[in-house]
N, C-alpha and C positions, 0 to 999 in steps of 0.2 A: 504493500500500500504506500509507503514512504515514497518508493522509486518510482512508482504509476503517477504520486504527487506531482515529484519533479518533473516530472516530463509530462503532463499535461500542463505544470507553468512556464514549461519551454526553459527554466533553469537550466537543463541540462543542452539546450541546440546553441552554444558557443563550443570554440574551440575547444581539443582537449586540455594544450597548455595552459587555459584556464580556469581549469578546475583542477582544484586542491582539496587535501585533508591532510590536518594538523593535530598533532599528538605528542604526550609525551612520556617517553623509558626510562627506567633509570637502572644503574650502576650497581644494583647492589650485589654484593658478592653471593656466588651461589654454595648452598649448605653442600658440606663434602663430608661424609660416611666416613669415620674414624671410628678404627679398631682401638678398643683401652686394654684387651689382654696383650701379655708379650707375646713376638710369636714364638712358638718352638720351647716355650719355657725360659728363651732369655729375655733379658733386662725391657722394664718400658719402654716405647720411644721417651724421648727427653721434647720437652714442648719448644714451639717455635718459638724466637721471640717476637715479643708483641709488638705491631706496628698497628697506627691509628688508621682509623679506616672511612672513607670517607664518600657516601652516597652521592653518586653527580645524579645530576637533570640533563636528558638529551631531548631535545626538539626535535621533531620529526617532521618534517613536510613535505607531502611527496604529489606531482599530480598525472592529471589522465595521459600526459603525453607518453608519461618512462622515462622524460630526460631528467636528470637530477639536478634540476636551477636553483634549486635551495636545499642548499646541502645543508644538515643537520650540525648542531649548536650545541655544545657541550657546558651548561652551569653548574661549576662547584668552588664549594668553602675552601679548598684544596692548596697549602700555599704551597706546594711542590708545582703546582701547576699557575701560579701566580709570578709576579716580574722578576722575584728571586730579590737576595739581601748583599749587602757588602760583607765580605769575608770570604775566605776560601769553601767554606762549607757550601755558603750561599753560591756562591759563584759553580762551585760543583753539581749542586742539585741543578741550577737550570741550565747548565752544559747538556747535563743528561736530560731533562723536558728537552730541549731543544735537538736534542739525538733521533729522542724518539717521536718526535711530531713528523720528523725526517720519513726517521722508517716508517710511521705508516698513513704518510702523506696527506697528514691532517695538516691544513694551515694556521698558524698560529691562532689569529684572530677569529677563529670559531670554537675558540676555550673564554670563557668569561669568569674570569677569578673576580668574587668579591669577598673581603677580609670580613671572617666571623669568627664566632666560636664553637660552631653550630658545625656539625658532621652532617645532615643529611638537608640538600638542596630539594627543597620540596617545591613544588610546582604551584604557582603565581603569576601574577598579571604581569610582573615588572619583568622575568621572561620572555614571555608571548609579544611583549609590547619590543623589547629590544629586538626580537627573532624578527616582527614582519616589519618594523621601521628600515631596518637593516637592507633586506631586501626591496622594499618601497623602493629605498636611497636609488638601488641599483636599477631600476625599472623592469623589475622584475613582476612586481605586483603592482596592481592599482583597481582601478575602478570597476574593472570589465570583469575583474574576476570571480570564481563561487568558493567558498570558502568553506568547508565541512568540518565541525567537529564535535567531544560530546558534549557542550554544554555545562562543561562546568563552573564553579564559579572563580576560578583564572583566568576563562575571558572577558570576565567582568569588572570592571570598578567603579563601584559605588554605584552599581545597578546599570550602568552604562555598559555597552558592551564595544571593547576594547577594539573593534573589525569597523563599528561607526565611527568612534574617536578619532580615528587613520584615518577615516575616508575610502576604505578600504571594501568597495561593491559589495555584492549580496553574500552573506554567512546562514549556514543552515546547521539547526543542531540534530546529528543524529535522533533517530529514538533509543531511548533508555534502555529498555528492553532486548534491542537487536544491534546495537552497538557495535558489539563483541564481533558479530556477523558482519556485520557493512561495511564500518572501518577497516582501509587496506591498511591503515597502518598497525591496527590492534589484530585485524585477520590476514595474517604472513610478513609484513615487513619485518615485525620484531619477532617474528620467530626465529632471526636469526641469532636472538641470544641462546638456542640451544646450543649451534654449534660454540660461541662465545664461552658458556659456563663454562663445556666441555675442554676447553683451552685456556683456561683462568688460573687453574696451580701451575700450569706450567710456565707462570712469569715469575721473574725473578724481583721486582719491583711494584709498587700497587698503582702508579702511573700507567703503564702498560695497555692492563684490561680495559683501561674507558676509551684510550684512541685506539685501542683494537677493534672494540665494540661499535666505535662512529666509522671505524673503514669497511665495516661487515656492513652496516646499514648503508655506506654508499655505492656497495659495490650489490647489494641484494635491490638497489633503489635503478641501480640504472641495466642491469638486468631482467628485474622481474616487474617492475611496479606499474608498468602499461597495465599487464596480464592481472596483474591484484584487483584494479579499479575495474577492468573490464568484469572480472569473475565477482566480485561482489554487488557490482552498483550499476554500471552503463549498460551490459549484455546481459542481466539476468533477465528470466522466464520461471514463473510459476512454477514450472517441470523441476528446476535446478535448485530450489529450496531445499531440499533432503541433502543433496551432497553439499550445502553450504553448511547449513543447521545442522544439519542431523535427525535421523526418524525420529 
């Protein structure tokens, strides 16, 4: 009924580069299944040491075309990932940020460090507002565009919604309900954090996993994300509800 909507209001007879949906993932490390006997009868392992751990926020914006014009935006408290301090230490650690943005050809400026105290970057207006200004800037986005997402209260301030305050054409919010379903970005873009989890103890460093996680989502975004939007939103039929949903 949603998509019968749209397209009886012609929402959807503009370009596909012009239609978008917006979301967002986060970082959080995935639980890993620890043995507490020894094995074999000898000694425990001995515990790792503890490093702080810190929850980013990734923006996701993906639209009907497949090409990836807005690449996804990494916010976190993280001052490993922030301008770095005077001294050796300091000077070390963003040696190595800047190592690894290399390897996995994340560009700098789509990490947005702001100084807290605070470990997990929870998701808010003042995100979503830097993510679409950003691109605005770029003439990326503008008037002409549709805007999909769920409705939550991060696109809002102070009841405003964050997509008119831009200027920024028509925004539509999922339904509640079928979300989970509609959204390419919640149905298969980020299911690329399986493969992610599954590669997460294997870093030696806790910087790693989050621009490992935004080069999966760029390379799962300009690979598959035509095919997402078409299978959930543009090309479905009545018939194809079952293999979206489920019996």
């Amino acid at each position: 009924a949603f998509i019968l909507a749209l397209k009886s209001e012609n929402k959807l007879a503009i370009p596909a580069s012009n239609i978008h949906s917006i979301d967002v993932t986060y970082t959080k490390k995935p639980v890993q299944k620890v043995t507490t006997f020894a094995p074999r009868g000898g000694p425990k392992p001995k515990s790792s040491k503890k490093v702080k751990l810190y929850t980013n926020a990734i923006v996701t914006m993906i639209n009907a075309s497949g090409k990836n014009v807005t690449p996804c935006v990494l916010f976190t408290f993280d001052p490993r990932m922030g301008p770095g301090t005077n001294g050796p230490v300091g000077k070390a650690k963003r040696e190595h940020f800047m190592r690894m943005l290399a390897k996995f050809g994340i560009a700098e400026d789509r990490i947005i460090y702001k100084k807290s105290l605070k470990h997990l970057y929870a998701e808010c207006p003042d995100m979503y507002e830097l993510f679409l200004k950003r691109y605005k800037a770029q003439g990326v986005l503008g008037r002409a565009d549709l805007f999909l997402h769920d409705g939550g209260r991060a696109f809002k301030r102070k009841k405003v919604s964050i997509f008119d305050s831009l200027k920024l054409g028509n925004h539509v919010t999922y339904p509640a309900d079928v979300h989970q379903y509609l959204s390419p970005n919640d149905n298969k873009l980020h299911g690329c954090k399986a493969k992610w989890a599954a590669e997460y103890y294997k870093f030696e460093d806790e910087i790693s996993p989050s621009l490992r996680l935004m080069q999966l989502i760029d390379l799962e975004t300009t690979k598959h994300s035509k095919k997402y939007f078409g299978n959930n939103l543009l090309n479905v039929k009545k018939s194809d509800l079952v293999d979206i949903i489920g019996s």
